[in-house]
C-alpha positions, -999 to +999 in steps of 0.1 A: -134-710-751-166-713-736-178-696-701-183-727-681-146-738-690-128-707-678-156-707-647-144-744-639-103-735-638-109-711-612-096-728-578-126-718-559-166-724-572-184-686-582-204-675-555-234-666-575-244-660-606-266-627-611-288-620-648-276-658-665-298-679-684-293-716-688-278-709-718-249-681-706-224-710-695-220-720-733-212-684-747-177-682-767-152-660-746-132-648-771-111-623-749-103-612-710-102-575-702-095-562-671-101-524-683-137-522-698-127-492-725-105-523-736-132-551-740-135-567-775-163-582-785-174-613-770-152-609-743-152-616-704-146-585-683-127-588-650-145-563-622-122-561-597-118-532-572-088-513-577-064-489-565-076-457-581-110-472-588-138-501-590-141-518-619-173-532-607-183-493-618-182-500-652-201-530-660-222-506-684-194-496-704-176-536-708-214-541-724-216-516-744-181-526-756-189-559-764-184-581-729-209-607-729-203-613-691-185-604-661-163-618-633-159-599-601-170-601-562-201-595-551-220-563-564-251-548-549-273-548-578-296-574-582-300-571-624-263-559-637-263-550-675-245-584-686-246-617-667-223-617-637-202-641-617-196-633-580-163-647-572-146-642-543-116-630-557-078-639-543-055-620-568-035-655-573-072-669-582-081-638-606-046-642-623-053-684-628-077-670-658 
């Protein structure tokens, strides 16, 4: 399924998108992970502040692992390893994916 399909079931527009080319809406999401040490190739990471920790942490692991972009709320760095959507994220939205 491609990015810009997944972005437009969410219930609420992303608030930004952060390192995206014109081109990053059409990539092929071939899998959701919320766990980056889980990521498959081609997949879509879920950042979302946990519990026990943020996954927002380890954006550089889900790309080494394969992630070709990354859904979370708003991080403080302006150029993030993979391309990133700020969402502001309601768990009942997050889940909707």
């Amino acid at each position: 399924m491609q990015l810009k399909t997944l972005l437009a079931s969410l219930e609420e527009p992303p608030l930004a998108f952060l390192s995206m080319n014109r081109d990053t809406e059409n990539i092929k999401i071939t899998s959701l992970a919320y766990d980056s040490r889980q990521v498959l190739p081609g997949g879509l990471f879920i950042a979302v502040p946990g519990t026990h920790t943020d996954g927002r942490r380890f954006l550089a692991d889900a790309a080494r692992n394969g992630a070709v972009a990354a859904l979370g709320p708003q991080i403080d760095a302006s150029s993030p390893p993979l391309p990133y959507i700020e969402y502001w994220t309601r768990p009942v939205s997050v889940r909707a994916l």
